[in-house]
N, C-alpha and C positions, 0 to 999 in steps of 0.2 A: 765763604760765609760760614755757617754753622753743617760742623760734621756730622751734629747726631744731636736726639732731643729724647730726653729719658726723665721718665714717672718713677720718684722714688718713695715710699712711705716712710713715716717720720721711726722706723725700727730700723729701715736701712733697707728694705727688700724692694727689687727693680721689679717694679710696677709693668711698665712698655720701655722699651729702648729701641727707638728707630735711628737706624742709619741715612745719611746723605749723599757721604763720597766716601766711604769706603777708606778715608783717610787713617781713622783710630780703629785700634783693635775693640772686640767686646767686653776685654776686660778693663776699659778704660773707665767704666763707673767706679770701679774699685776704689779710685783718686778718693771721688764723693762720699763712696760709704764710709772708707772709714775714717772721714770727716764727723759724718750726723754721728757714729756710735762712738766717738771721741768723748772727753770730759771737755773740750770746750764746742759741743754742737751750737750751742747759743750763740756763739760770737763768730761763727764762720762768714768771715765777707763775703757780702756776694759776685766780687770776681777775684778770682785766685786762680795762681798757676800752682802744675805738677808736671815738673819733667817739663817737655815741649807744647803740654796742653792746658786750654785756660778753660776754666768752667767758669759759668754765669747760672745762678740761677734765683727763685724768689719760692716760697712756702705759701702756702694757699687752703687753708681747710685739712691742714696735717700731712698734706704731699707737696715735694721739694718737684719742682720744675724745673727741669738742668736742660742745659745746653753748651756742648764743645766745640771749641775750634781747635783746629793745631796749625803750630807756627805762628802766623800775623795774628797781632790783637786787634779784634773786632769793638768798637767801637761799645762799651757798657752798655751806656743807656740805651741804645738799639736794641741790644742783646732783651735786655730786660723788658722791654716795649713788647717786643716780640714775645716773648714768654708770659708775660700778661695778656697779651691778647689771645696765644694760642690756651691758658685755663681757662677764660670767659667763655670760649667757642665749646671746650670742652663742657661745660658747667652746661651751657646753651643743649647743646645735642646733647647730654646725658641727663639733662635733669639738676644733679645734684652734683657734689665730686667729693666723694672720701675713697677709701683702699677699696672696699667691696664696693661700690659705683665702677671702678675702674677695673677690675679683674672680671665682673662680666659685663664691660662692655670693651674689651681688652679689641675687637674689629673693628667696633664703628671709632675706636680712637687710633689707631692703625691705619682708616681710610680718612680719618679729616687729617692726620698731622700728613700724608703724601698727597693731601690736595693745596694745604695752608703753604709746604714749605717744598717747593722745585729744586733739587741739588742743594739743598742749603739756604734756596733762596728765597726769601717773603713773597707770596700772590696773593690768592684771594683771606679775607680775611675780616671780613664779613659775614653772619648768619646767615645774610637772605641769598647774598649771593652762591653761597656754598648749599644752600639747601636742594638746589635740583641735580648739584652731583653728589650727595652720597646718598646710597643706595643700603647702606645698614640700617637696620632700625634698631633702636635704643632698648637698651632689657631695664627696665625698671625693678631698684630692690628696695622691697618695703619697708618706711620706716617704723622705727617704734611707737610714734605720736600717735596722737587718736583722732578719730573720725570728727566730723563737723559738731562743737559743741553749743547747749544753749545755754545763753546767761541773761541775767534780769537786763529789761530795756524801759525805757517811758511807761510812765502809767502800769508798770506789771508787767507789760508785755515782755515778751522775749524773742531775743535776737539770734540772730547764727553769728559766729565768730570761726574763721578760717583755723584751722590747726597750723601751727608751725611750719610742715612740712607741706603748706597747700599748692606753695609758686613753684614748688622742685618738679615742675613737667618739661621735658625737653621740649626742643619747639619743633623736631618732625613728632609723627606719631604715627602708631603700627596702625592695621587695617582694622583692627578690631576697635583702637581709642576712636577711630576719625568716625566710625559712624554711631558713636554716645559722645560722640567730642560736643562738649559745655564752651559757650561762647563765656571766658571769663578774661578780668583782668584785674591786674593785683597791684597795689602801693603798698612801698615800706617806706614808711619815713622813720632813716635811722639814723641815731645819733650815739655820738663815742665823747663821755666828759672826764675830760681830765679835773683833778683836785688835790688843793693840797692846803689839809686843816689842820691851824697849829695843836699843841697842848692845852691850850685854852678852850676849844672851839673856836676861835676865828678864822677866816678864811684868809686864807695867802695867795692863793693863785688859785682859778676855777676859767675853763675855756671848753665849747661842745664845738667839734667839726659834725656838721650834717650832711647826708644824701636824704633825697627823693629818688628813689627807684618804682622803675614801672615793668612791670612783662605784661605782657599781651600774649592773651590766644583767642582773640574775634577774630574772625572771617571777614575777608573781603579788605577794602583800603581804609578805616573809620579816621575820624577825628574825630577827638577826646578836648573835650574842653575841663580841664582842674582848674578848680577855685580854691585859693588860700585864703588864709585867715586874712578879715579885712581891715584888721589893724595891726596888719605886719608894716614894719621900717628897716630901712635899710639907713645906718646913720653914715658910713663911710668917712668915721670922723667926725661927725658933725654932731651936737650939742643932744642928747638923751634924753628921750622923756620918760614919763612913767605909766604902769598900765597897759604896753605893748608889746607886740611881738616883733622884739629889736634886734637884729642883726649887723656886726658888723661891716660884712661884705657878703658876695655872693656873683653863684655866675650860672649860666645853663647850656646844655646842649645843644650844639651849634641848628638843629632844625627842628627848637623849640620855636615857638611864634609869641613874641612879646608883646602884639599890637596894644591887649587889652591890660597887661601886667600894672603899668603904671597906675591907673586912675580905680579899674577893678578886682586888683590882685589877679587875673585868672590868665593861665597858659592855655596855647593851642597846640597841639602835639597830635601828629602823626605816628603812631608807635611803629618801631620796627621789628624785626626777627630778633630772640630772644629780650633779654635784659636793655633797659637804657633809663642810664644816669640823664634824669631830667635838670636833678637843679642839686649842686653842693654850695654850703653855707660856712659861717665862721661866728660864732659868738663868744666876745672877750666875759673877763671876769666880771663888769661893771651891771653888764647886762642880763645877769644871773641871776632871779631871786634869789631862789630855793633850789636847794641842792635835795639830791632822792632820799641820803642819809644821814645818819648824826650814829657820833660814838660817842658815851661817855666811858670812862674809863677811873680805874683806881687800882694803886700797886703797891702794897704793904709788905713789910716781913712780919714772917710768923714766927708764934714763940722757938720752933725749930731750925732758925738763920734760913728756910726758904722763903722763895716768893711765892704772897698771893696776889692775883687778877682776876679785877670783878670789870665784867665790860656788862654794856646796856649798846645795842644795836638798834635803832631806833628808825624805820622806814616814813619817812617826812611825804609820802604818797595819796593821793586822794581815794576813798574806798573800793574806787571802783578798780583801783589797778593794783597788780600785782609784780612781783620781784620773786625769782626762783635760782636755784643754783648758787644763791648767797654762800661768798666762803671772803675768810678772812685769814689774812696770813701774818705773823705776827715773829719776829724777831724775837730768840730768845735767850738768855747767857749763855756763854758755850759748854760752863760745867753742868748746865741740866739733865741730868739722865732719866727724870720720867713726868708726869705728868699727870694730876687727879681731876676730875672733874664734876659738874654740878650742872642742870640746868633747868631752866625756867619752863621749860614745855617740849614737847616732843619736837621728832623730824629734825632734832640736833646730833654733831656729833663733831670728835675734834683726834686729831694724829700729832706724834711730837715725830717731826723729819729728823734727826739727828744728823745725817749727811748734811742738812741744811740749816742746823741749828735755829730753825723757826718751829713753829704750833698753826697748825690750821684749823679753823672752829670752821665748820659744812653747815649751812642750813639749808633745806631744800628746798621749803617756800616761806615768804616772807607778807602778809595783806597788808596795804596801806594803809595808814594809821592804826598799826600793832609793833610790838616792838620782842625782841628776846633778848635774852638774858641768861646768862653765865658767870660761872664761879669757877676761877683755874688755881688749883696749886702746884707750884713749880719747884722740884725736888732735888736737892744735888746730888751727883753721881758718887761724891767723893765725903758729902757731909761739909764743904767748904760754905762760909758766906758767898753767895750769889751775889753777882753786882745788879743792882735796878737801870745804873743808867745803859747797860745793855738791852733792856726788855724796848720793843719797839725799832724802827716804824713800823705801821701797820697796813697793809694794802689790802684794798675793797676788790673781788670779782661777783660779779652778777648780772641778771637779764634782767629789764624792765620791761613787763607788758604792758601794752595800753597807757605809754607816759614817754612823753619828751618833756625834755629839761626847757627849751625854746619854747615852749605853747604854741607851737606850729601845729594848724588843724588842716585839714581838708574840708573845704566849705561841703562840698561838691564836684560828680563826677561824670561829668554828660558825653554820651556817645551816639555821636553821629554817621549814621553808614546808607547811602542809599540805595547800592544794590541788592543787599541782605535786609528781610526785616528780622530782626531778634530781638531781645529782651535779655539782655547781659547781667552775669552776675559781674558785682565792684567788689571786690577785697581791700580794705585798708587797713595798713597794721603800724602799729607806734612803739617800735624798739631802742631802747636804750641801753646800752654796753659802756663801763668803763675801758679806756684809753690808760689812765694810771691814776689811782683812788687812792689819796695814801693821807694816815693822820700820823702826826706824831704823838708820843705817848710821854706822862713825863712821874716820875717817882711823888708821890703823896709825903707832903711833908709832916 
């Protein structure tokens, strides 16, 4: 089975490298590295041979999860099974997973990958079950995020909203968390939307893949009853109405409990150790209203044979939600050599990649129903006419808080437990992430 199972970060540097059977040498990550520090790390399959050894592996939060065999090929999607399951457990016991997660907690990942994988071989691989044998406990390292924030709620009042970083708690805890240990539990409903808007602004293709994730850290055995929005559909084909929360298909976790789904939207869920994917969704283009963004856009030459580009980024959100990390990447001739700028209000900023002959425009936060606005001129290196129909496509990245494309809510979140009396806090968060945002751009006639 698998010789060896190695933590690599996305510069190249071995994270943990556990051996199995002593089959490959320790310089056999060598194969991998200098793969990621190649000019094609992008495109590296995830199984590929060197010499007599096959690596497998998958990227997860900016660390490559590798795994070798030598001699016999092992079976891919096993391989990959396995390495997905062995970062969730890691994710689970450490809390969070980037490079600094992983360099101090460099034992308790040393004692779960010799408890998950015997000679090579798959065992336990489960959180709960794993949890009465390891005996490391987890070093927590602080994020940058901030502490619990308050934002206007009903009537004036104000609300707590969880920071980012609130569900990154492992699921053991040192002796000092368990006796301040908070009976909490956290939803994210997140969603990844793909899009693709013509030159015109119309829409050509628009699709959201969703999860419902849950973590739990209440005490004792509870049941959780969630309530979804009560005019969700699941059309499966079937003929679209309007005004609802419509999906095309959909599926859940095998020891969700359905009894009440049908007639009252609401699941019964028993949560386990760490993370569980309660319910993944699919919604086609049809059943899209409104998409989070709009571009307009306009591409002139100047009386100097450069281009100019005036774009309007326009956040189609309701006030109460927000978009951060906004960046736009943007194709550009390949004779451009620099690039001027202009813009409509602060907390903007834009880079000409020349290696990559695109322009990036940064914005850090974006309020729902506000828009920004810039003015690019684009300079030749040589003083040659610039071609326009180079300029473009354009691709959208950014976070959306507090907004799904779907309108999927959580009615409600009731917890039942009858050995323990507590009073639980409920976290629910509504993340949206592009999948690939992309518009096309077209020359002003």
């Amino acid at each position: 089975m698998l010789s060896e199972c190695i933590l690599v970060s996305s510069k190249g540097e071995v994270l943990v490298d556990k051996q199995f059977r002593q089959d490959v040498c320790k310089s056999s990550s060598g194969g991998f590295i200098a793969k990621v520090k190649g000019d094609s790390a992008a495109r590296i399959p995830p199984h590929f041979m060197e010499g007599d050894i096959h690596y497998y592996y998958i990227k997860r939060s900016g660390v490559y999860f590798v795994a070798t065999t030598k001699g016999t090929e092992v079976s891919s999607i096993l391989v990959i099974e396995i390495l997905s399951r062995v970062y969730h457990l890691c994710k689970d016991f450490c809390g969070v997973i980037n490079t600094d997660t992983i360099k101090a907690n460099m034992v308790l990942i040393y004692e779960l990958l010799g408890e998950v994988l015997d000679f090579g071989y798959a065992q336990l691989m489960s959180a709960s079950k794993l949890k009465p044998y390891v005996q490391s406990e987890p070093v927590l390292v602080k994020s940058e995020g901030t502490q619990d924030v308050m934002v206007p709620g009903l009537f004036g009042l104000e609300r707590r909203v969880a920071p980012s970083h609130a569900a990154d708690k492992p699921v053991i805890r040192s002796r000092q968390d368990q006796e301040k240990r908070n009976n909490e539990i956290f939803v994210d409903i997140v969603e990844r939307v793909t899009a693709v808007v013509d030159a015109d602004g119309s829409l050509s293709r628009a699709e959201v893949s969703g999860q419902v994730n849950m973590k739990s850290f209440l005490a004792g055995a509870p049941v959780i009853k969630m309530g979804l929005s009560e005019d969700l559909t699941i059309t499966k084909g079937k003929q679209k109405g309007y005004n609802k929360v419509q999906m095309d298909d959909c599926s859940f976790h095998p020891s969700i409990d359905l009894k009440e789904f049908d007639n009252n939207r609401v699941l019964g869920i028993k949560p386990t150790e760490g993370e569980l994917v309660v319910m993944t969704y699919h919604i086609g283009g049809e059943n899209l209203i409104n998409l989070p963004f709009r571009l307009t856009h306009r591409i002139e030459f100047s009386s100097t044979r450069n281009l100019e580009l005036h774009l309007k980024l326009r956040c189609e959100l309701a006030p109460s939600a927000h978009a951060v990390n906004v960046g736009l990447k943007i194709h550009v001739p390949r004779e451009t050599g620099r690039i001027t700028q202009q813009f409509s209000c602060p907390g903007q900023s834009a880079i000409l990649k020349q290696e990559e002959k695109c322009m990036l425009w940064q914005i850090k936060r974006i309020e729902g129903g506000s828009e920004a606005a810039s003015r690019f001129m684009l300079i030749s290196q040589d003083k040659k006419l610039l071609n326009s129909e180079e300029v473009g496509p354009a691709t959208l990245d950014f976070e959306l808080s507090n907004h799904v494309c779907s309108g999927l809510k959580v009615r409600f979140l009731r917890v039942f437990e009858r050995e323990h009396s507590y009073l639980p806090q409920r976290w629910i968060r509504y993340i949206t992430v592009p999948d690939n945002y992309l518009f096309k751009l077209a020359t002003t006639e």
